[in-house]
N, C-alpha and C positions, 0 to 999 in steps of 0.2 A: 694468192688465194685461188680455189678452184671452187668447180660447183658443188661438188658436194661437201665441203667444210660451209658453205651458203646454203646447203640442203639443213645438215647441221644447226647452225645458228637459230633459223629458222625454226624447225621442230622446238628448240629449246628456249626459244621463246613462244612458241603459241602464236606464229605469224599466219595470218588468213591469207596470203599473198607475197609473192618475191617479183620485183621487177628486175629486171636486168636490160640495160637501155646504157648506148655510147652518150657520152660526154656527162655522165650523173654517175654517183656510186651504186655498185647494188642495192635497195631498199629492199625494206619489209616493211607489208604491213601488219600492226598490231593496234588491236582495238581501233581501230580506223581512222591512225596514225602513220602516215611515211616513217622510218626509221633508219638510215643509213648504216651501213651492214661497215664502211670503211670511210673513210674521209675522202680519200684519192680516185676523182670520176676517172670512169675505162674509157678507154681508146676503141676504135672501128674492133682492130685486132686483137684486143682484148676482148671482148663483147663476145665476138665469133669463135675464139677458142675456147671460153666458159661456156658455152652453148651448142658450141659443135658436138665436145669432147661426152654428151649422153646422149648421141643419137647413132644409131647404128645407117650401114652404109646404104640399105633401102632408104630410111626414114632422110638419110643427106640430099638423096635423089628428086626424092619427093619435095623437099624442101627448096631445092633447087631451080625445079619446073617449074613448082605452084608460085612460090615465094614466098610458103607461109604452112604450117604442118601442127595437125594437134596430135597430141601423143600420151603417153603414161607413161612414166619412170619409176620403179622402184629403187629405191637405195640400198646400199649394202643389208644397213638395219631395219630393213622389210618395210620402210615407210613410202607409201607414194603418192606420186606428185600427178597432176594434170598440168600438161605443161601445152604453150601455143608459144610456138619460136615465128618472128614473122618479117619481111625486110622494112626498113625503116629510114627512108630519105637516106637510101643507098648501103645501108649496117644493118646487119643483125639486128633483134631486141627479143625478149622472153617474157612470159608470165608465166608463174606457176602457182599451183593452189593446193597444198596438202590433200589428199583422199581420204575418211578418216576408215579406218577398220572394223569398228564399230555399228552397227546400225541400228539407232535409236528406235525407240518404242514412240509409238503416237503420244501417250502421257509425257514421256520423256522430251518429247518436241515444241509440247504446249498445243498440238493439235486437234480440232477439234473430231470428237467421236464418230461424224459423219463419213471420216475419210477411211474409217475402218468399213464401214456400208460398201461405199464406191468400191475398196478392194474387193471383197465380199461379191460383186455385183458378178455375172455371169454374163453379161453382155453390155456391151457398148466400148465407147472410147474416150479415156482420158486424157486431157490435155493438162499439164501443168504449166504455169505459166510466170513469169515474173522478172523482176531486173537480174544481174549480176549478182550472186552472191545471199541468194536470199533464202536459200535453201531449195530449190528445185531439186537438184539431185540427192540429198538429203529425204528431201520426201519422197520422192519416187522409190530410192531405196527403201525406205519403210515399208510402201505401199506391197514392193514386191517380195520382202519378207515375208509379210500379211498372208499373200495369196500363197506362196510357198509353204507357209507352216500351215496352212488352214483347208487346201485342195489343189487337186491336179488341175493344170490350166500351161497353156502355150505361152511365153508374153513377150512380147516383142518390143524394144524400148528406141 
């Protein structure tokens, strides 16, 4: 199995996250459920060629020095990943998190009307803030929709 038939699986289950970690099998997660993608956990050198084989030779470099590289991947089929490859008590390990294409509307988020104000606003600075997964960049995305469809503005993220 390679990364992308795990890129694969994923999309087609509607997986919010892929780990990829030695001595466990690839997982997903789904509705905020682990899901094991295989039965059979990977080895160091398994780990490292599923995770090597989508990074180009800068991003190996980088990886190398630091020990640790966040990135974006598109797939063949235009879907992409935010992916953080990082070393791990001496191996490789990954997380990746689908990117969606789309970019919801405030109503469509459940968000409240105020956040369409804040876009709106001409001056100052927003911070958004929160755990893992909660939508921060989800929102932010909205936010900068907002200002895009609605006036000319610098924004720096």
């Amino acid at each position: 199995m390679n990364i992308h038939a795990i890129f694969k699986i994923a999309i087609e289950h509607h997986a919010s996250d892929i780990i990829i970690s030695k001595g466990s099998p690839p997982a997903l997660k789904i509705n905020g459920e682990l899901r094991t993608v295989t039965k059979k956990p990977l080895t160091a050198s398994m780990t490292e060629k599923l995770l090597l084989e989508i990074l180009t030779e800068e991003q190996r470099k980088v990886l190398e020095k630091e020990r640790e590289i966040d990135f974006s991947y598109q797939t063949e089929d235009d879907v992409r990943f935010r992916g953080n490859i990082f070393l791990q008590r001496g191996s490789y390990a990954g997380a990746f998190r689908p990117i969606s294409s789309e970019i919801p509307s405030i109503e469509k988020l459940n968000l409240p009307g105020q956040l369409y104000d804040l876009a709106m606003s001409r001056e100052g600075l927003i911070l958004v803030t929160g755990p893992t997964g909660h939508g921060k960049s989800t929102t932010v995305a909205c936010m900068i929709d907002i200002i895009n469809t609605h006036r000319k503005a610098h924004i720096i993220t």
